[in-house]
C-alpha positions, 0 to 999 in steps of 0.5 A, spaced: 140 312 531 141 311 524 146 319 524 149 316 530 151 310 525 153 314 520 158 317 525 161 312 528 161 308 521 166 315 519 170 314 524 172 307 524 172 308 516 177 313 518 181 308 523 181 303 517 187 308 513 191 309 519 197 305 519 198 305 527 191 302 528 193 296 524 199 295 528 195 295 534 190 291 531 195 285 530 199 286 536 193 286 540 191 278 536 198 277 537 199 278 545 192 274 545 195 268 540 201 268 546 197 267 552 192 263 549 198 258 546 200 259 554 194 256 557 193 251 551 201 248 554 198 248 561 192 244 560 196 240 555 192 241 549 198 240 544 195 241 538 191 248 540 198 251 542 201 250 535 195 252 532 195 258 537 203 260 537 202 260 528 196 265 529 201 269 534 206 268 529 203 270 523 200 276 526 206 279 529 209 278 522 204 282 520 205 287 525 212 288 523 212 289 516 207 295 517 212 297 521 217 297 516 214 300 510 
């Protein structure tokens, strides 16, 4: 189990240098952002699609300036 840790920790550690899987990272968080200032405007929770659409905000320019580089 513990070799089997030892791997998949290898992987991700390689994952973690890879350009595109920060870029999927962070459009992933922000395409979730988006859909959660959805339901918080449908169920008029005014505050949390603010809090929501920043988060989507910041995690899409993140996305963007990697893209960039």
């Amino acid at each position: 189990m513990e070799a089997f840790l030892v791997i998949v920790g290898i992987v991700f550690l390689g994952l973690m240098t890879q350009r595109w899987f920060w870029v999927l990272a962070f459009g992933i968080g922000a395409l979730a952002s988006a859909f959660t200032t959805l339901a918080c405007i449908f169920h008029f929770q005014i505050l949390g699609a603010l809090g929501a659409f920043l988060l989507m905000a910041i995690c899409w320019v993140i996305a963007a300036s990697i893209i960039d580089c």
